[in-house]
C-alpha positions as CSV (number, residue, x, y, z in Angstrom):
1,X,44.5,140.8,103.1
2,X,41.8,141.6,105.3
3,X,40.4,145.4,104.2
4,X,38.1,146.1,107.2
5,X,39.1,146.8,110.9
6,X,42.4,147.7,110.3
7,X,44.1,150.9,111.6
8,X,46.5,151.7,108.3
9,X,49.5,154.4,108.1
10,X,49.7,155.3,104.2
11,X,53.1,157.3,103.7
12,X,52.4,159.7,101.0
13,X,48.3,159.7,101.8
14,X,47.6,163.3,100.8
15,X,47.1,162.9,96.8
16,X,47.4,160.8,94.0
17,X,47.2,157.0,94.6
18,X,47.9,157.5,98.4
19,X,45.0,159.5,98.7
20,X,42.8,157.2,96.7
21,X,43.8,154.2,98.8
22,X,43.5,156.2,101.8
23,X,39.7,157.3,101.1
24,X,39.1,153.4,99.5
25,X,39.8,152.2,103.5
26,X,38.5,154.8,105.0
27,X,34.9,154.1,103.6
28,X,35.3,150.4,104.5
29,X,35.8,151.7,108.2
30,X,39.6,151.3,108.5
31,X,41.2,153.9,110.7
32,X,43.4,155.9,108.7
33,X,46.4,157.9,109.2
34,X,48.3,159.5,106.2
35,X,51.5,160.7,106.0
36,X,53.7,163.5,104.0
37,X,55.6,166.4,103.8
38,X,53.2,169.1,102.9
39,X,50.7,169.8,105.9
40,X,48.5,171.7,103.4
41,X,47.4,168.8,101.3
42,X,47.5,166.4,104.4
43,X,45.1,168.7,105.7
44,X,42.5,169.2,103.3
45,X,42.5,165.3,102.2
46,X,41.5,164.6,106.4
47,X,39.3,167.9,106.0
48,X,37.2,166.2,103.0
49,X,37.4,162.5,104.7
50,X,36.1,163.3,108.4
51,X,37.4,160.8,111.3
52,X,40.7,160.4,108.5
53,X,44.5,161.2,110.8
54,X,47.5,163.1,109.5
55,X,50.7,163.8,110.7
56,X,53.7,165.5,108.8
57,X,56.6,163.2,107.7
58,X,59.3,163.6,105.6
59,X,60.3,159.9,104.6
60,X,63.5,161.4,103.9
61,X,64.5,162.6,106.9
62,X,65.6,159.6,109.5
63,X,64.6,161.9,112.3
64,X,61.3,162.8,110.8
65,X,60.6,158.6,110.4
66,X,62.0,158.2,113.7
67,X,59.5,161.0,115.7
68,X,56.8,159.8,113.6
69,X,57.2,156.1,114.3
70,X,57.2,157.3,118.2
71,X,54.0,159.2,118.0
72,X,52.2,156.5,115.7
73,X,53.1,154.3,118.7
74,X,51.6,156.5,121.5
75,X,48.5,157.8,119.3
76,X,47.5,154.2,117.4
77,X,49.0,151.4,119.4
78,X,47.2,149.4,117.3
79,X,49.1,149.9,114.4
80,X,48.9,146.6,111.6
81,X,49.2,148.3,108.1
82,X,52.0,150.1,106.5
83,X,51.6,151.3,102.7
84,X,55.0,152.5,101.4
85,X,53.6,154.9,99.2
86,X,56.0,158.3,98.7
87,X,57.9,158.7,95.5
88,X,59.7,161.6,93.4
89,X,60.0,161.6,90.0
90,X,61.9,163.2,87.6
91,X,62.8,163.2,84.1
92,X,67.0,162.6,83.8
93,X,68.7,163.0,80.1
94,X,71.8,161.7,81.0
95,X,72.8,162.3,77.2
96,X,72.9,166.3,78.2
97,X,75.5,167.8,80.0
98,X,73.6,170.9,80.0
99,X,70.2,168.8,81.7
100,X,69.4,171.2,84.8
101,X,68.3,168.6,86.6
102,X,71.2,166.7,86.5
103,X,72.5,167.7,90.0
104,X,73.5,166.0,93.8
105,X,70.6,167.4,94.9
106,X,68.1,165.9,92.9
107,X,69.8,162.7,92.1
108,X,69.1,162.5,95.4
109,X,66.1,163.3,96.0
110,X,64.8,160.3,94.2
111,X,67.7,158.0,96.1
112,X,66.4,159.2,99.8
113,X,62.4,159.4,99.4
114,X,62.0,156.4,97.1
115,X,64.5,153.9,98.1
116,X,66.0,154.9,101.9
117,X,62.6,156.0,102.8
118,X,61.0,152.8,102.2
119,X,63.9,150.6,104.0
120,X,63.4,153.4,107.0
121,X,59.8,153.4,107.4
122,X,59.7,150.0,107.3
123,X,62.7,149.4,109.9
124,X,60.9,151.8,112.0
125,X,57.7,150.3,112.2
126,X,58.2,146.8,111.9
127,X,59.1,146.1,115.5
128,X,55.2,147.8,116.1
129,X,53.7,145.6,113.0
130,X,55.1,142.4,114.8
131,X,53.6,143.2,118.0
132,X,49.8,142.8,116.0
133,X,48.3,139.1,115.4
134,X,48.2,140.2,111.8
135,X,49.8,143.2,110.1
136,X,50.4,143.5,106.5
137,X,53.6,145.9,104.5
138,X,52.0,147.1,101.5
139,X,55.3,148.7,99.1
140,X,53.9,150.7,95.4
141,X,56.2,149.3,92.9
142,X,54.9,150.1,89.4
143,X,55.2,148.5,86.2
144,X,58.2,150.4,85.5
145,X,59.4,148.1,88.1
146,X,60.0,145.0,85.4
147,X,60.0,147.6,81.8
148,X,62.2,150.8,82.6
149,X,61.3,154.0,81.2
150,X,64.5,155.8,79.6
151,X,63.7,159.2,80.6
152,X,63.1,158.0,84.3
153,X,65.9,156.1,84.7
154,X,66.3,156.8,88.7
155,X,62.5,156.4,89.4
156,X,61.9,152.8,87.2
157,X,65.4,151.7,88.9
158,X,63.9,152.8,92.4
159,X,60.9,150.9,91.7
160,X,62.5,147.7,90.6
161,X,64.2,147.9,94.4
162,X,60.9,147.8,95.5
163,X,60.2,144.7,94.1
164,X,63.5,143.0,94.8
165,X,62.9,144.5,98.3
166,X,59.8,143.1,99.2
167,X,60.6,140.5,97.7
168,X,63.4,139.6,100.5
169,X,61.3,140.9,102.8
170,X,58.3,138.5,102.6
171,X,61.0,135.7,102.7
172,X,62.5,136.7,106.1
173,X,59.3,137.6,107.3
174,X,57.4,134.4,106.3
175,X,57.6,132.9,109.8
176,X,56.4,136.0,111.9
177,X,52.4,137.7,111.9
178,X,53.5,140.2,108.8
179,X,52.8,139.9,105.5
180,X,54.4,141.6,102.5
181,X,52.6,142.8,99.5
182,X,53.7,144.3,96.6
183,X,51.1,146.9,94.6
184,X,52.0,147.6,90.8
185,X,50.2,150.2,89.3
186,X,50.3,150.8,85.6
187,X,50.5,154.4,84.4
188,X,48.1,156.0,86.7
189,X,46.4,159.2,85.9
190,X,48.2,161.5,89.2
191,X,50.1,164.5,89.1
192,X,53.1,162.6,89.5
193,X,52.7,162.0,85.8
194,X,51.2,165.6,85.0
195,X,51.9,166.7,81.1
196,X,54.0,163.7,80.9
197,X,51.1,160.7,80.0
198,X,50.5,161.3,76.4
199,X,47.1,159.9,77.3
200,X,46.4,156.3,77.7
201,X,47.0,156.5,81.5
202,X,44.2,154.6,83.8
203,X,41.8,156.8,85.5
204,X,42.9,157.0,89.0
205,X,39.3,156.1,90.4
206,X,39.7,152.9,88.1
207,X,42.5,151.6,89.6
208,X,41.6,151.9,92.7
209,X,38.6,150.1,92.3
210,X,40.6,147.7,90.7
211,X,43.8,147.6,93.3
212,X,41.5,147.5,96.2
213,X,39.8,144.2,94.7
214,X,43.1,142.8,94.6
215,X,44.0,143.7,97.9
216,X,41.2,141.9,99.3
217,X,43.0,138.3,97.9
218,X,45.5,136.6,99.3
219,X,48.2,137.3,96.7
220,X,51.3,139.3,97.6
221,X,52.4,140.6,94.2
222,X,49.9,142.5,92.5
223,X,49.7,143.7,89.6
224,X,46.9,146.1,88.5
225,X,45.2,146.4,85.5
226,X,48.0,147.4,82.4
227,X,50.4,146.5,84.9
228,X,50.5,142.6,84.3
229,X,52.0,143.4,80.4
230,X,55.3,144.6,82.1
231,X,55.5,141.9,84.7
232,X,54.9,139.0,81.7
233,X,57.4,141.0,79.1
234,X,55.3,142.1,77.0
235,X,54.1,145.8,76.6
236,X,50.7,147.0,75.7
237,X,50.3,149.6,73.2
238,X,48.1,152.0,75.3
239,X,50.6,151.6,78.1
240,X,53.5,155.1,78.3
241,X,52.7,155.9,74.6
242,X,54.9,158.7,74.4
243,X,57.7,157.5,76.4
244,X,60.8,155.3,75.2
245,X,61.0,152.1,76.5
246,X,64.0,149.8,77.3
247,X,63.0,146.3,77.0
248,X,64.4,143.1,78.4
């Protein structure tokens, strides 16, 4: 894709990978807008990237997407790049009867930010994306995608949507100005992961510099880095040491 003169929208932009992409297109000039549901962190990423947009979104929350998508329009008409970035994650022991976690509400959770959020933003925005000469959907898989992890059963099954999802998308799209990409990150050293990587987790500032080379191809599924051992079947030593793994 082309990584300069773009004006981007990165849902999920106020830390972790979001905010690494975010500040990766902002240096390269792109006008950037990010997106999430706590203000406080939104702020202070825009704070240390001056000329860097936020607005509060709950991806969610169908009304939130739906008031956002009306002020992106009316604020940054020129509009071409969506990265479907937001995700929960939690660790689910189905085995337990007595896991606290294992409730509506966080089940949920997962379900309504990491899978309906992405089919809403990107039914929201589309019709804005299609109005550009070229736009470009960029959906965060991960590797967990094509390996699951067993004590993130929800999260690896929500990310393995993604894929199919783009997937689909790019075909029913192939014949209009958007294009689909999918990112896959390895394990990712974020605080999504916090406690939880047994080391062996790339360096955030790595895979940036190694997603946003890959960006600038023109290949639609990317996979970064450690990545590429889950997407070929095979799985790398160093990759989620500490985690169980199902395998195909």
């Amino acid at each position: 894709m082309k990584t300069t003169d773009n004006t981007i929208l990165i849902a999920g932009g106020g830390s972790g990978i979001g905010r690494g992409l975010a500040e990766a297109f902002h240096k390269l000039g792109n006008t950037v807008i990010i997106a999430g549901r706590r203000e406080s962190v939104l702020a202070e990423t825009t704070a240390a990237n001056p000329g860097m947009e936020f607005l509060t979104l709950d991806t969610a929350s169908l009304d939130s997407i739906t008031h956002a998508a009306a002020e992106i329009k009316m604020r940054f008409p020129s509009l071409n790049v969506l990265i479907n970035n937001a995700g929960i994650l939690n660790f689910l022991n189905f085995s337990s009867d007595s896991d606290p976690v294992l409730n509506d509400e966080t089940l949920n959770s997962e379900i309504q930010t990491n899978i309906s959020g992405v089919l809403r933003m990107t039914s929201a925005f589309l019709p804005q994306l299609r109005q550009q000469a070229a736009s470009t959907v960029i959906n965060i898989s991960s590797g967990l995608a094509f390996v699951p992890n067993a004590r993130a059963p929800i999260y690896s099954a929500s990310k393995a949507f993604v894929h199919s999802f783009s997937m689909s998308l790019r075909e029913q799209l192939k014949n209009t100005s958007v294009k689909v990409i999918e990112l896959a990150p390895p394990l990712v050293e974020t605080d999504l992961f916090v406690g939880n990587t047994g080391g062996g987790a790339m360096p955030l500032r790595d895979f940036i510099a190694a997603a946003m080379q890959d960006l600038a191809s023109d290949e639609v599924e990317l996979k970064v880095a450690g990545a590429k051992f889950f997407y070929t079947g095979g799985v790398s030593e160093n990759l989620y040491p500490t985690f169980s793994k199902i395998n195909h």
